[in-house]
C-alpha positions in Angstrom: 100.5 120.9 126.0 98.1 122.3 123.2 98.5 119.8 120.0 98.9 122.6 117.5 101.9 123.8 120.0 103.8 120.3 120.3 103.6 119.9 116.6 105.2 123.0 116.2 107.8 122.4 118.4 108.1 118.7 117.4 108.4 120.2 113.1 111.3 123.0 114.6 114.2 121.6 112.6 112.1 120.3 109.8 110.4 124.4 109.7 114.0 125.6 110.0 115.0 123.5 106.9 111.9 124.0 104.5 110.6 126.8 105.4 113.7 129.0 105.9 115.2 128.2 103.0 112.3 129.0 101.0 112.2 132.4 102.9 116.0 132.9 102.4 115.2 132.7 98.4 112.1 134.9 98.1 114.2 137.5 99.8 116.5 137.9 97.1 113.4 137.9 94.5 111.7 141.2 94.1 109.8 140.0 90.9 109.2 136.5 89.5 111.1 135.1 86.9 112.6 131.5 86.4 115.3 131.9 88.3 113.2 132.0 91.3 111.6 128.8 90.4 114.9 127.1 89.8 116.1 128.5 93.1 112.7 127.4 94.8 113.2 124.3 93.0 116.5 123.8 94.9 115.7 124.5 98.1 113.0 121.9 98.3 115.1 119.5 97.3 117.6 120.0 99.5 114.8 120.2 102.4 114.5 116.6 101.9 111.5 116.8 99.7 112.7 114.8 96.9 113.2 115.7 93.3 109.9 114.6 91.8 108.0 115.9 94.7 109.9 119.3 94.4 109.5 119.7 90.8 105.8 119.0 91.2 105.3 121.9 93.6 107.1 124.3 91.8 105.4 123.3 88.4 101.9 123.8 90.3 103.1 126.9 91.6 104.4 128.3 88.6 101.0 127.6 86.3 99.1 129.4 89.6 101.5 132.5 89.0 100.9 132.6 85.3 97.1 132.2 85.7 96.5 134.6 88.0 99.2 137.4 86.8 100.9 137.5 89.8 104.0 139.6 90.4 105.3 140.1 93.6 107.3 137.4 94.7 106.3 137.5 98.4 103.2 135.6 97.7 104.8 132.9 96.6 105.4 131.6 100.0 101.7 131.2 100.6 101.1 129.3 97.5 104.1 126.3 98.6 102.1 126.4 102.0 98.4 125.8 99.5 100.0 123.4 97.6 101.8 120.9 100.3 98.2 121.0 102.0 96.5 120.2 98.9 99.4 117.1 98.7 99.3 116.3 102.6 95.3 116.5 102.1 94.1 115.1 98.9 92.0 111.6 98.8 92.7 111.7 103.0 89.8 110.6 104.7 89.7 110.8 108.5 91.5 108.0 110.4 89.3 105.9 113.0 89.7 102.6 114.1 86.4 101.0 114.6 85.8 97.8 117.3 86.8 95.5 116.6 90.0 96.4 114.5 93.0 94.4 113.8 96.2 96.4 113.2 99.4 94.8 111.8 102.4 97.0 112.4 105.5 96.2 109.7 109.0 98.2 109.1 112.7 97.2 109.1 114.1 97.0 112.5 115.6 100.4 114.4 112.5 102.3 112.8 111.1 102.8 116.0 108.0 99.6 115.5 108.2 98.1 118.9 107.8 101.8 120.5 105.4 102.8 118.4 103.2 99.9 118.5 103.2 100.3 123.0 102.7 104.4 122.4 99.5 103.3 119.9 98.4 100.7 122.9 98.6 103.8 124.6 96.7 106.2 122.8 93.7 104.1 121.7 93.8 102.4 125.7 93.5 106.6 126.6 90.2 106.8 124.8 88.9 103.8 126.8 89.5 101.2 124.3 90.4 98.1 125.4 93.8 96.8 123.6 95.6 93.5 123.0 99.2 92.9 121.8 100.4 89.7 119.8 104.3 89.8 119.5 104.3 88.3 116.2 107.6 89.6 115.8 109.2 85.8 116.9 112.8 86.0 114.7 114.4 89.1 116.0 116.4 88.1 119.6 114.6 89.7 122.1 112.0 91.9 120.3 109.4 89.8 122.4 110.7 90.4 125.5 111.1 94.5 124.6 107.7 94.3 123.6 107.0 92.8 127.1 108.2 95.3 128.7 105.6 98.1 126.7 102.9 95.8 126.7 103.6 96.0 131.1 104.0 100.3 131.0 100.9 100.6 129.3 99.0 97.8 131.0 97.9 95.8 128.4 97.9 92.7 127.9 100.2 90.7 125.6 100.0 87.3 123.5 103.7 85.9 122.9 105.5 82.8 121.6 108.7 81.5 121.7 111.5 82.6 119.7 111.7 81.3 116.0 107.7 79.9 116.5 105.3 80.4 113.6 104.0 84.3 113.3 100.8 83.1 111.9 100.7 81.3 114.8 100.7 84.4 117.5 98.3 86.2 115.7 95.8 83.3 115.5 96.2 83.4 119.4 95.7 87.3 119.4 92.9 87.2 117.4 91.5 84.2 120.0 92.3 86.2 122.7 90.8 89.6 121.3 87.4 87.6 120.3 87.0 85.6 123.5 87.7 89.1 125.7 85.5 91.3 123.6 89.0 93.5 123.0 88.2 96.4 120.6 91.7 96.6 118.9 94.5 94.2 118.6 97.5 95.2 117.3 99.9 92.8 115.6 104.1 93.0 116.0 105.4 91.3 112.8 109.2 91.0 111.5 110.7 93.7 109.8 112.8 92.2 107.4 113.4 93.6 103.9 116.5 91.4 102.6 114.5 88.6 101.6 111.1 90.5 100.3 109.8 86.9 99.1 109.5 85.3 102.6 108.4 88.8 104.4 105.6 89.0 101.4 104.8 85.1 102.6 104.9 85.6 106.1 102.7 88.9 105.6 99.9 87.0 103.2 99.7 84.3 105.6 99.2 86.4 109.1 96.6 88.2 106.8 94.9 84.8 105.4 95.0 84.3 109.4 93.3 87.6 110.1 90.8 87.4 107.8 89.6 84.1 108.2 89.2 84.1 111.8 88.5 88.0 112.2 86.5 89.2 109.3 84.5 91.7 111.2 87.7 93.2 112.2 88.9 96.5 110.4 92.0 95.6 108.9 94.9 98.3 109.1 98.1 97.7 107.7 101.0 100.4 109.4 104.4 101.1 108.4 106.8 102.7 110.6 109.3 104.7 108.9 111.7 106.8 110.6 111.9 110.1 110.2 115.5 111.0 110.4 116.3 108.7 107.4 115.1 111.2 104.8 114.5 109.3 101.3 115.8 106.4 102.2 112.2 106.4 104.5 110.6 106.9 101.1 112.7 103.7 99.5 111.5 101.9 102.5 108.0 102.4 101.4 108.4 101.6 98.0 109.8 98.4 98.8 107.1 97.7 101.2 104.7 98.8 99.6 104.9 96.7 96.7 104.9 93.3 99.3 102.1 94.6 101.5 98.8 96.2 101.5 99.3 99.5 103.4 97.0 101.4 104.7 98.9 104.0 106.4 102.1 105.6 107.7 103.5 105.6 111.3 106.4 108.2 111.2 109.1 108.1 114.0 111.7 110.6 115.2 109.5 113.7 114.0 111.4 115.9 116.3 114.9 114.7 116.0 115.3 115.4 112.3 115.2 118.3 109.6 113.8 115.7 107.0 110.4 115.3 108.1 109.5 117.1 104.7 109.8 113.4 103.6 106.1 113.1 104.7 105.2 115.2 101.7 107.0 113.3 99.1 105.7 109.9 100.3 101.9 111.3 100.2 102.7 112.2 96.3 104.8 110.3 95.2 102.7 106.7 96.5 100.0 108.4 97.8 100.3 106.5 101.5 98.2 108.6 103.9 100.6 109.4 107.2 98.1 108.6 110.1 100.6 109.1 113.0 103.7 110.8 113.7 106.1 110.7 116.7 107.2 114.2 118.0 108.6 113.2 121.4 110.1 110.5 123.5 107.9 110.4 125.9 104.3 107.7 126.1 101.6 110.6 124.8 104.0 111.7 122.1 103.0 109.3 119.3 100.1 112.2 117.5 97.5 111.1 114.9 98.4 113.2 111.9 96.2 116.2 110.7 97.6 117.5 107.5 96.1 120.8 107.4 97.8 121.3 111.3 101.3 119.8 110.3 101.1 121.8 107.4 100.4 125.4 109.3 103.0 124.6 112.0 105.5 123.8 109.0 105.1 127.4 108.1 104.4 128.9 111.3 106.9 132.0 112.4 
């Protein structure tokens, strides 16, 4: 299916929520006053864009009205679309993994990590790229084993401990393995706890002591998955991850199944956390690398 198709598809409920109810507003707005920013206002956050995100839009919106005189409210629909792709866009460079490249994948558990990490196996394996998985995931019950069984669809292989064994430990191995069988990317499973943010911010330093000690050629990638469907809470997720870890990027999940993927937006401006995939689909090709300027047309696509 074309990519600019399946996004569209993929952003229907998510179009239907922003996109609509800024359309339903602008219809009852001839001319522009304040009340159509307040309405505007209102109708992003309810979209799931978040209060400080919303505001910001309408604030940039409103100072582009003012400076260049502009009076019918139709337009104003374009200039929401100009803005969110200036957010979506801004200080985004294009995301390549080079080889070799070491990729730790973090997020709370039922985010969607352990599909996300066999669907990016997938995609990088589908440019040729040969890929190696460490299950350093070793305290969740049988999150190696479900890993297992990606690792086997894809046909990749997989480095695994027992239960409860030392994370730094598996990755160490990975990295072994990945060196020793000239593997271009490996990509690292580790525990997705958030209750106790002073042992995940341990564990996480020393599997990226690990990693850079033994792997400093690597590129070093840092992914969180959030799931889509969780709305701000996704966006709380970051925050709180964001001050343990180093993240480099966004992995968001569940794309299709939810009306709140407008929560993309807010994390790009709020902490400025690049998106570099999203899932629109269950099935093993539907994990996309994000294009802003695309998701951004198909949001406001008829």
């Amino acid at each position: 299916m074309d990519i600019f198709k399946k996004m569209k598809e993929g952003l229907s409920l998510t179009r239907q929520n922003i996109s609509e109810s800024v359309g339903n507003v602008l219809k009852s707005f001839a001319s522009i006053d304040e009340n159509l920013f307040e309405e505007l206002e209102e109708a992003l956050i309810t979209a799931d864009l978040g209060v400080t995100t919303s505001c910001d839009i309408i604030e940039s919106v409103r100072a582009r009205v003012k400076k260049e005189r502009i009076k019918d409210a139709a337009l104003v629909r374009g200039l929401i679309e100009e803005k969110i792709t200036s957010i979506l866009t801004q200080d985004t460079a294009e995301f390549a993994l080079k080889s070799p490249s070491i990729v730790l994948v973090i997020g709370v558990n039922g985010a969607g990590k352990t599909t996300s990490i066999g669907k990016l196996a997938n995609y990088y394996k589908g440019f040729g790229k040969s890929v190696i998985i460490a299950a350093a995931d070793t305290f969740r019950a049988a999150a190696i084993d479900q890993l297992g069984v990606w690792a086997a669809r894809v046909g990749v292989p997989m480095i695994a401990h027992k239960e409860n064994s030392d994370p730094a430990a598996v990755v160490f191995d990975g990295i072994s393995s990945a060196k020793a069988k000239g593997a271009d990317i490996l990509i690292c499973d580790t525990a997705g706890r958030l209750h106790n943010k002073k042992n995940l911010m341990e564990e996480l330093k020393k599997i990226c002591k690990v990693a850079q000690r033994e792997f400093p050629e690597a590129q070093s990638e840092v992914l969180l998955v959030l799931d889509a469907t969780t709305g701000q809470n996704a966006l709380q997720q970051a925050k709180l991850f964001h001050e343990t870890a180093n993240i480099t990027g966004i992995i968001l999940t569940k794309l299709d199944s939810t009306a709140k993927g407008g929560i993309i937006i807010s994390i790009k401006n709020e902490l400025n956390l690049p998106v570099r995939f999203v899932g629109v689909g269950e099935g093993l090709d539907d994990l996309r690398l994000f294009e802003p300027e695309e998701f951004a047309r198909a949001l406001f696509a008829d």
